[in-house]
C-alpha positions as CSV (number, residue, x, y, z in Angstrom):
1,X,126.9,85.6,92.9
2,X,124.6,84.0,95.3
3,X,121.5,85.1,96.8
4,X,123.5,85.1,100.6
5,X,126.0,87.9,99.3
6,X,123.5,89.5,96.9
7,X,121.7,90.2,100.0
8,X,124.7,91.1,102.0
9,X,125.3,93.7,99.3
10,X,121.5,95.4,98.9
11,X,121.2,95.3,102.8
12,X,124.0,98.6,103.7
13,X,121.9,100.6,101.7
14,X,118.4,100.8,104.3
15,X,118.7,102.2,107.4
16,X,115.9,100.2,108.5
17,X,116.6,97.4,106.8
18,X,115.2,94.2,108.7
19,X,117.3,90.7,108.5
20,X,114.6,89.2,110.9
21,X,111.9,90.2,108.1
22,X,114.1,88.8,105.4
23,X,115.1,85.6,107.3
24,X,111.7,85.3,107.9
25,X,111.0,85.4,104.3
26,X,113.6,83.1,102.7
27,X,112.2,81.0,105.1
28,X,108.5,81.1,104.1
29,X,109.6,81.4,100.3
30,X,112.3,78.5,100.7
31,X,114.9,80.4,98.7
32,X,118.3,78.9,98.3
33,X,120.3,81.2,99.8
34,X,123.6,79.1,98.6
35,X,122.6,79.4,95.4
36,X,123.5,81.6,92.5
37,X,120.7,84.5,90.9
38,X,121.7,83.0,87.5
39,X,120.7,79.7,87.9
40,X,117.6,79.9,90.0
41,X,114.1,80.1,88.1
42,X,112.0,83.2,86.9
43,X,109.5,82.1,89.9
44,X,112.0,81.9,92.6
45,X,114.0,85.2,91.2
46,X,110.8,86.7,91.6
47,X,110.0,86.1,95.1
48,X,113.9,87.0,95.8
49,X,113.4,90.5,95.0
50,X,110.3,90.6,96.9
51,X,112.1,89.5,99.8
52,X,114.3,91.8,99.3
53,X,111.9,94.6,99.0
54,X,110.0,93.7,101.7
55,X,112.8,93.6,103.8
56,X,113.8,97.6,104.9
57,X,110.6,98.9,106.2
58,X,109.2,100.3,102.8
59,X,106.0,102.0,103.0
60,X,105.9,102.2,98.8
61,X,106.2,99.0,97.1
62,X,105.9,99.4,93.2
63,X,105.7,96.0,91.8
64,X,106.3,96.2,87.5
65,X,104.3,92.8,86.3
66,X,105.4,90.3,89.2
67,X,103.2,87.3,88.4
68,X,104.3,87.4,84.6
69,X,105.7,83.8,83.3
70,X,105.3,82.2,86.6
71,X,103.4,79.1,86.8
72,X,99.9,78.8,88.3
73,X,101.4,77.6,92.0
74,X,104.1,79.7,92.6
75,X,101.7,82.9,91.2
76,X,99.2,81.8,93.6
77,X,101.1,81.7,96.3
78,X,103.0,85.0,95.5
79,X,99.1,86.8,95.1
80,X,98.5,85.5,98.3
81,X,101.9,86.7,100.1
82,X,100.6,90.2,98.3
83,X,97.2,90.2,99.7
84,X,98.8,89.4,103.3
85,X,101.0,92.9,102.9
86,X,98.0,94.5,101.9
87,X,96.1,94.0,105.2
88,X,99.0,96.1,106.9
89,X,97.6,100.0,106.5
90,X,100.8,101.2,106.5
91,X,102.4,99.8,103.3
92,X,100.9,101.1,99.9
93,X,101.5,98.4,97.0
94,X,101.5,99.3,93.5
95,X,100.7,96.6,91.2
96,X,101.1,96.9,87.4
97,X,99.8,94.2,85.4
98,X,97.8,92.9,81.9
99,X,96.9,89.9,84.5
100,X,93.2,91.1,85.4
101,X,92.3,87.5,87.5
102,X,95.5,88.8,89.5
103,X,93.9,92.0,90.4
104,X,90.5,90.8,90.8
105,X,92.4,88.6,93.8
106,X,94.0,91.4,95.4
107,X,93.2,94.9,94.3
108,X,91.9,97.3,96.4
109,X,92.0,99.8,93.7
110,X,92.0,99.7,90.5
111,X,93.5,102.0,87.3
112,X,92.7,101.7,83.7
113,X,95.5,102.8,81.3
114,X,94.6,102.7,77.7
115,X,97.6,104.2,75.2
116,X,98.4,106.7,78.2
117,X,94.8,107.7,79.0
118,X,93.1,107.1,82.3
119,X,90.1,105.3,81.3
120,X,88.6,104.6,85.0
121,X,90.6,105.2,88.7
122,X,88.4,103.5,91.1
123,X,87.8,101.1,94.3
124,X,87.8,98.1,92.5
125,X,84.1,96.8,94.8
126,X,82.7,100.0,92.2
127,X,84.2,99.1,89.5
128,X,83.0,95.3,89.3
129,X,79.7,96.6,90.9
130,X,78.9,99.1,87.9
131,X,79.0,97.4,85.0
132,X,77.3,94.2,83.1
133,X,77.9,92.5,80.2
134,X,75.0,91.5,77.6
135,X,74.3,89.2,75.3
136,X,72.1,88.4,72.5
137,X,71.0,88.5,69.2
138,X,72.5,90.6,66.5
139,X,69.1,91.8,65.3
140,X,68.8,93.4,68.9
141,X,71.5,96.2,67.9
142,X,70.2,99.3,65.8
143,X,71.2,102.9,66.7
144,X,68.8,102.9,69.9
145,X,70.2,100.6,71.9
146,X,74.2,101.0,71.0
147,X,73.3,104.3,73.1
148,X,73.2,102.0,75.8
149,X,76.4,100.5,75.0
150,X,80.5,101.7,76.2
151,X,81.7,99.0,73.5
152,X,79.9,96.1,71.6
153,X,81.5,92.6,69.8
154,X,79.8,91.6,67.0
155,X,79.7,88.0,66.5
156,X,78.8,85.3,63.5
157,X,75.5,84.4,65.3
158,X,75.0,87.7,68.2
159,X,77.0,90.3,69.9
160,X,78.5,91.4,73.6
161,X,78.5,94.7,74.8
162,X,79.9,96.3,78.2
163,X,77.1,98.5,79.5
164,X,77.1,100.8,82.9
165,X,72.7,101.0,82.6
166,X,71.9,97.9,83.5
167,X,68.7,98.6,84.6
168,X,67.3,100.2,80.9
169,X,68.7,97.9,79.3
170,X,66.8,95.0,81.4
171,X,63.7,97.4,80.4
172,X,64.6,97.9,76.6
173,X,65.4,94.0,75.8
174,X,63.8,91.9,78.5
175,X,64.5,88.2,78.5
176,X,65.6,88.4,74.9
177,X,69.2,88.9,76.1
178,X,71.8,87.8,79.0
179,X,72.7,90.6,81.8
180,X,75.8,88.9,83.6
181,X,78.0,90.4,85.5
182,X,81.4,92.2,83.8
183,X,84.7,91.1,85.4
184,X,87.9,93.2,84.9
185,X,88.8,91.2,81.8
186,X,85.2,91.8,80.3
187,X,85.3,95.7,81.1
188,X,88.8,96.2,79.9
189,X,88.6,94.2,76.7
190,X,84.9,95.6,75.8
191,X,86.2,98.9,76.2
192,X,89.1,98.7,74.1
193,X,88.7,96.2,71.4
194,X,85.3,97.0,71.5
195,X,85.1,100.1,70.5
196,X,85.5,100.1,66.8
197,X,82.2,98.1,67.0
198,X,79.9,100.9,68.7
199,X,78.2,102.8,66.6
């Protein structure tokens, strides 16, 4: 079945469904309307059912992993289309994804599952704002200073740890470890994997 009657078959189902928006869309995402679902790529699949979803005035859109297994360009580009809908206040988008460089693009807000548990529900400007990573030397760690720490990585030759209290641990080490600054990826990972590390 084509993407034309695939269309032709979702649209009777919105009331305010939209074929300028959707027109308007095929355009900008240069699908082939003539040509079959089955044959097209993951990529262009992809930005088919957004099309489609963007197309009958929905104020929800739930999006389950959308940038998984699409190459660098077409992710890019699909991030930015997200980040566009985004600006309009009167669509919510919910984004789930393992991809933390995509949310760091376009997240507003961001929630930490971890096997089922909220781990942090915040603006993502807090999130990124509130934490540090830091480096150094493994003869730095003893039971004082993992106190300061929400998860440490031991390593070979010295260890990483995610830490909220920046500023005491500036005071406790000094310049004898690296403060820089935790991105989603760092946060997540240090607070998962690196818990069976912490003391």
């Amino acid at each position: 079945i084509s993407l034309k009657n695939l269309k032709a078959a979702t649209a009777p189902f919105y009331d305010r469904w939209s074929e300028e928006r959707f027109q308007e869309l095929a355009r900008r995402f240069e699908l082939p309307l003539d040509k079959k679902f089955k044959k097209l790529s993951h990529g262009t699949k992809t930005k088919f059912a957004l099309a489609l979803a963007l197309s009958h005035g929905a104020e929800l859109v739930i999006l389950d992993e959308p940038t998984s297994g699409l190459d660098p360009v077409v992710r890019r580009e699909l991030l930015d289309i997200l980040a566009g809908l985004l600006q309009d206040e009167r669509v919510a988008v919910l984004f789930s994804t393992h991809i933390t460089a995509d949310l760091e693009r376009t997240a507003d807000f961001v929630t930490f599952l971890n096997e089922g548990r909220v781990v942090f529900s915040q603006p993502k400007d807090d999130v990124l704002g509130s934490w540090g990573v830091v480096k150094g030397g493994r003869e730095l760690l003893d039971a004082e200073s993992r106190v300061l720490f929400d998860g440490v990585r031991v390593r070979e030759h010295g260890f990483e740890a995610l830490t909220s209290r920046i500023p005491e641990a500036r005071r406790m080490f000094g310049d004898r470890v690296v403060i820089d600054r935790a991105s989603l990826d760092d946060i997540m990972v240090l607070m998962t994997k690196g818990e069976r590390h912490a003391a």
